[in-house]
VOGU-3710 file (C-alpha; in Angstrom, 3 decimals, decimal comma):
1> xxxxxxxxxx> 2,240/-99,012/31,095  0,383/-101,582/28,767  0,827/-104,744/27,033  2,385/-105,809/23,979  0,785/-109,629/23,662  2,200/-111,327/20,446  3,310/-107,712/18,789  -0,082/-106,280/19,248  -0,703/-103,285/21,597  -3,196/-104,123/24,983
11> xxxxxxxxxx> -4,308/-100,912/26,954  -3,782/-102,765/30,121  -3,227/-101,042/33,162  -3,448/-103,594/35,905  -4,823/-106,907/36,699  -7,582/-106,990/39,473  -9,447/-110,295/38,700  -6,977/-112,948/39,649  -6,299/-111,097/42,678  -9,117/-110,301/44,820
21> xxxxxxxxxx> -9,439/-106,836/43,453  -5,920/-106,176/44,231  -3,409/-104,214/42,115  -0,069/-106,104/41,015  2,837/-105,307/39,477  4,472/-107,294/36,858  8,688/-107,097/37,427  10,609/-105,596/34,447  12,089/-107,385/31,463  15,532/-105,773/30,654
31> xxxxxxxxxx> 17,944/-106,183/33,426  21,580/-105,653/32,365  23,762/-103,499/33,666  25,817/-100,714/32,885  29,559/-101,135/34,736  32,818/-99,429/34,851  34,819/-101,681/32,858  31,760/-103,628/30,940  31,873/-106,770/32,934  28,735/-108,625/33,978
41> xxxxxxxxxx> 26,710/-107,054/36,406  24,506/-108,579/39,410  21,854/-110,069/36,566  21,669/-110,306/32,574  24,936/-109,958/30,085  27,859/-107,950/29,915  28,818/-105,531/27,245  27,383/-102,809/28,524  30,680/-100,488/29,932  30,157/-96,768/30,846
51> xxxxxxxxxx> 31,036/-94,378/28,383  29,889/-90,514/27,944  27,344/-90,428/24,495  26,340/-94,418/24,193  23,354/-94,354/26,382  19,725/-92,920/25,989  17,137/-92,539/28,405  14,232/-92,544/27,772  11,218/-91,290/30,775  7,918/-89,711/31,371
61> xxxxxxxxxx> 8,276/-86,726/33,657  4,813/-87,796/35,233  6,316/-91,319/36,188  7,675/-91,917/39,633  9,864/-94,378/38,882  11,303/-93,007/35,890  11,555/-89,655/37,816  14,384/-91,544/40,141  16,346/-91,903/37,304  16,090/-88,148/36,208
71> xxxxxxxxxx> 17,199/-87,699/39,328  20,379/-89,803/39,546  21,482/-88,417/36,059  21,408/-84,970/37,614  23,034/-85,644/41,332  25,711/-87,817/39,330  26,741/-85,067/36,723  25,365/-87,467/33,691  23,373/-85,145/31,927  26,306/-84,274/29,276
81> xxxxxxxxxx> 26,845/-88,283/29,187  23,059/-89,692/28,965  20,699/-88,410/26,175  17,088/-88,710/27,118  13,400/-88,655/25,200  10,547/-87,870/27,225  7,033/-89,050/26,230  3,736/-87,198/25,836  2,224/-87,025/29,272  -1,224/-88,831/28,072
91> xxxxxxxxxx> -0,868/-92,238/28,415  -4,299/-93,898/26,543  -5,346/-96,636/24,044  -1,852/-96,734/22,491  0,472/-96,367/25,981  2,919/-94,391/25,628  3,720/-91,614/23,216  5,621/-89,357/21,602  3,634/-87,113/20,532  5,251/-83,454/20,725
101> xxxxxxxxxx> 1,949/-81,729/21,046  2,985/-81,159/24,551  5,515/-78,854/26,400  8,009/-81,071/27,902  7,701/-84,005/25,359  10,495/-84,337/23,156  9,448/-86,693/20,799  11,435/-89,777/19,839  15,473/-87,837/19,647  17,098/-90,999/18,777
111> xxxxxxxxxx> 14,885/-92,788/15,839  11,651/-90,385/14,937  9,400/-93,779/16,500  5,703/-92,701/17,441  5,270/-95,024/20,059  7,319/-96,424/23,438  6,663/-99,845/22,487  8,415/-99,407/19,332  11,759/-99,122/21,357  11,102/-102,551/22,696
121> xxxxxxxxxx> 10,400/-103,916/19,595  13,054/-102,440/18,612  14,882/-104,247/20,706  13,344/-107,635/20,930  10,944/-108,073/17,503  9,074/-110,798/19,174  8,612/-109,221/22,640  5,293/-109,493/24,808  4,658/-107,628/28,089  4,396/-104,654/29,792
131> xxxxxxxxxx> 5,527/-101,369/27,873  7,204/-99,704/30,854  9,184/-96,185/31,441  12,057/-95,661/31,978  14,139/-97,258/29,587  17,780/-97,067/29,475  19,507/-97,560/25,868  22,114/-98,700/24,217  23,024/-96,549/20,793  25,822/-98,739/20,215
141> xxxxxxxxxx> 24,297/-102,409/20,255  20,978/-100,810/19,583  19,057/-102,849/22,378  17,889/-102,213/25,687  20,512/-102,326/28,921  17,561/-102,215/31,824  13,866/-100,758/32,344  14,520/-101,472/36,044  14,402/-98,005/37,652  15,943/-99,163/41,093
151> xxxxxxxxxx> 18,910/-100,696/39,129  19,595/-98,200/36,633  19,980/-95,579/39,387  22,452/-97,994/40,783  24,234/-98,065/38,127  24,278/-94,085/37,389  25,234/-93,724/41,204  28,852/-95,269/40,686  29,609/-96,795/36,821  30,186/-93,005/35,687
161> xxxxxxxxxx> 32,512/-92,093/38,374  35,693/-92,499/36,009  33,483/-90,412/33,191  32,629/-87,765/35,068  34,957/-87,599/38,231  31,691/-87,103/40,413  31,891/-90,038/43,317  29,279/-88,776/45,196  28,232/-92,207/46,745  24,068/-92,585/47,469
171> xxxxxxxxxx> 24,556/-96,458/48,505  27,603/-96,413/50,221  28,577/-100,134/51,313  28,732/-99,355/54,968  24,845/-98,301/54,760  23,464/-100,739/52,227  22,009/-103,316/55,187  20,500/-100,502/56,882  18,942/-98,787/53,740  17,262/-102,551/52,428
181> xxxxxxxxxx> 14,749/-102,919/55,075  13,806/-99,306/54,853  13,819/-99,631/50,838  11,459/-102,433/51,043  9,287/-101,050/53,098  8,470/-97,881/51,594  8,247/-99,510/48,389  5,709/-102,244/49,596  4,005/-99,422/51,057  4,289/-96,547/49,889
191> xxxxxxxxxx> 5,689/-96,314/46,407  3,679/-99,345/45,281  0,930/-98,625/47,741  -0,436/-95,777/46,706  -1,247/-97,338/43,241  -2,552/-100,681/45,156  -5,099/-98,181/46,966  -5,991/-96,143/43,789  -6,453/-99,633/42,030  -7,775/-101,290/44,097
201> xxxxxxxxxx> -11,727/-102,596/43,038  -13,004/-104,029/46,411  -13,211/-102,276/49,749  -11,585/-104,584/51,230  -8,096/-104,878/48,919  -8,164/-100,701/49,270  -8,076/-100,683/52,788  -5,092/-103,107/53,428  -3,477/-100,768/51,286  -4,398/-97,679/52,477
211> xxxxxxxxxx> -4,076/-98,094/55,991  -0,772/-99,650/55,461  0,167/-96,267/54,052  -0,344/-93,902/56,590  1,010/-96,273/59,252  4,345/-95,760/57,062  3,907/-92,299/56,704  3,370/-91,873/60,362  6,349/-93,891/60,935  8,561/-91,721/58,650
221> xxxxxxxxxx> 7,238/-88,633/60,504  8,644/-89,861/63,512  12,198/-90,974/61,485  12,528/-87,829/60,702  11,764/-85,948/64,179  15,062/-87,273/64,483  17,208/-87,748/61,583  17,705/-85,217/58,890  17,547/-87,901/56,185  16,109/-91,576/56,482
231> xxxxxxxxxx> 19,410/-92,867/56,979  20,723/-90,149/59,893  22,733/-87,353/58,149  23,507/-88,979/55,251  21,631/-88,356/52,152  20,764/-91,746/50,429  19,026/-93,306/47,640  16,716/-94,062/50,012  15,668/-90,228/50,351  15,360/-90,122/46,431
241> xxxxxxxxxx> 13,208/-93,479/46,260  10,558/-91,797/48,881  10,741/-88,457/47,423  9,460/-89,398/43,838  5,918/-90,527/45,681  6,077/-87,777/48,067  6,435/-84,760/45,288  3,254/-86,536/43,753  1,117/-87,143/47,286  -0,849/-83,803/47,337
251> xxxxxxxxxx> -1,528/-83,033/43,704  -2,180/-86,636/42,810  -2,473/-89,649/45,526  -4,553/-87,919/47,771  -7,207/-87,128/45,304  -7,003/-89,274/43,143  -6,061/-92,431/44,541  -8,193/-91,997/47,584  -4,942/-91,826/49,487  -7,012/-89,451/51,573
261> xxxxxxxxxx> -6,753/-89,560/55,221  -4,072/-86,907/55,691  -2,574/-84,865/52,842  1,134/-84,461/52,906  0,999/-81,078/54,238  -0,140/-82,220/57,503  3,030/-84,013/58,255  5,264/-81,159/59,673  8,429/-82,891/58,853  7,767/-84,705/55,466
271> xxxxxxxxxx> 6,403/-81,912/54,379  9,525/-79,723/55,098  11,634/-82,411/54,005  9,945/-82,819/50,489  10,578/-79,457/50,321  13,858/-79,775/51,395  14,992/-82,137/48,595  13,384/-80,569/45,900  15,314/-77,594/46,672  18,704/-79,072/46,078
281> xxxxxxxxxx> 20,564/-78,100/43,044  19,347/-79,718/39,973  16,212/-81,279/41,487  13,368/-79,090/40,408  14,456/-79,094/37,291  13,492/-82,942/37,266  10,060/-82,031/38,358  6,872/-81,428/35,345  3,835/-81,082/37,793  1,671/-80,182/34,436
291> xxxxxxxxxx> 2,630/-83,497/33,271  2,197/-85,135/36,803  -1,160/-83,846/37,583  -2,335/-84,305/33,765  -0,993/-87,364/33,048  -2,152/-89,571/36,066  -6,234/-88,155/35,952  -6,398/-87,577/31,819  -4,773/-91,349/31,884  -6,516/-93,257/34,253
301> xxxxxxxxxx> -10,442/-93,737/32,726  -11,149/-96,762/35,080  -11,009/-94,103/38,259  -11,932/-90,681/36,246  -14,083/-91,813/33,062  -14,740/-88,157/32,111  -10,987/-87,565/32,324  -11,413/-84,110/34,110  -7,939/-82,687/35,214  -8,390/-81,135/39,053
311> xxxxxxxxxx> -7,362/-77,351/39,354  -5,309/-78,535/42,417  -4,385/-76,493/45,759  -1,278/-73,976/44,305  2,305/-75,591/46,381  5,184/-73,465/47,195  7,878/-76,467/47,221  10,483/-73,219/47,152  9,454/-71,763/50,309  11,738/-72,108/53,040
321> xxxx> 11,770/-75,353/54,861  13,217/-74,427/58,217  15,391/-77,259/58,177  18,707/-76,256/58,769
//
């Protein structure tokens, strides 16, 4: 994260002050999309049709939301289609790197830049705002498509099909009203809430986020008593939207964003189910838990000043999940 304000670099993580000491996230710039045939998609300017080599991806491996899209370019058989960078995991005074001092980071495989804001200026000279991961590129109009994780897996989910003959369908139409409500509320919750209770700088904005957590995580406990997924037995973005924040709920929320009345390990059926998930083909593959756990306590001074990285209970996400 971070701000670029008039071309110059702002280590800014989050805004508490205007808000009653509660974390809030800006929305994302960049929000064209990426279609079959290049037409226009749901927001921004068309242009941007799906072919295998023109697109870049650029992530952090320790990001949730840019995790998602990892994850999509792997289910949907992209990975010989979509290039991707991945930054340093240390995230400080200059955002986003990439350094390669780091196993995992890959440096800047497209243009040799040091920074992530560079991309963006890159694309937009005169841009201000939040420096954001992931970002999906263009190679051939040399601009940004979208830095709007939720979108761009969208768009990976069903623009490739005709590329790579994989029409594996995670928001089939007949679902998508059902899977909304359940979207948002994780999100507001969940996905979002764990940073709005590890933000948080009053009492009282941490606990109506925190509470609001575990009543969600309670009430996907009992989903899944019954269902094997969130949306019955079909496996939906949904699933892949909660599991990027469950994967990082032990090692990282519960410590270290005070996320802390339960780990995830006490919830029989999340627990098997995160475990579940990461053991489909492709998945753990997606997964860095050195850059996870490093990135979010080396990262963070406001909540660990002396930036000291947590040995961390050892998790089996391998071992067998008894679910079928």
């Amino acid at each position: 994260m971070g701000q670029l304000v008039d071309g110059v670099w702002h280590d800014v993580w989050y805004d508490t002050k205007a808000s009653g000491g509660a974390f809030k996230r800006s929305q994302a710039k960049f929000r064209n999309w990426i279609t079959a045939d290049g037409s226009a998609g749901p927001s921004g300017t068309g242009g941007f049709d799906a072919a295998s080599g023109r697109y870049h991806l650029y992530v952090s491996y320790a990001c949730p939301w840019a995790h998602r899209t990892l994850i999509f370019r792997q289910l949907k058989g992209l990975t010989d289609h979509i290039s991707i960078s991945a930054v340093h995991p240390d995230m400080l005074g200059e955002g986003w790197t990439f350094d390669t001092d780091d196993k995992g980071a890959t440096g800047d495989t497209l243009f040799g830049l040091p920074y992530a804001r560079d991309i963006y200026l890159k694309a937009e000279p005169q841009m201000s705002g939040r420096v954001t991961v992931p970002i999906l590129w263009d190679k051939e109009r040399e601009t940004i498509v979208s830095n709007e994780s939720s979108e761009i897996i969208r768009m990976f989910n069903s623009a490739f099909d005709q590329v790579t003959g994989n029409t594996a369908d995670y928001w089939p139409l007949s679902l998508r009203d059902d899977i909304a409500p359940v979207n948002d509320r994780i999100y507001d919750t969940l996905n979002n809430g764990v940073y709005k209770s590890g933000f948080a700088t009053t009492q009282e904005a941490y606990e109506a986020a925190v509470n609001p957590l575990f009543d969600t995580l309670e009430w996907l406990e009992e989903r899944l008593e019954k269902n094997r997924y969130l949306m019955g037995a079909t496996l939906t973005e949904a699933d892949w939207r909660l599991w990027t924040t469950l994967i990082r709920f032990d090692p990282v929320y519960h410590l270290h964003f005070k996320c802390n009345r339960k780990t995830l390990r006490e919830f029989p059926n999340l627990w098997a189910y995160t475990r579940e998930l990461y053991q489909m083909p492709g998945i753990a593959g997606t997964v860095n838990m050195d850059h996870i756990v490093r990135h979010y306590h080396y990262s963070h001074e406001s909540i660990n000043p002396h930036r000291i990285v947590p040995i961390n209970p050892r998790l089996n996400y391998a071992e067998p999940h008894g679910r079928g």
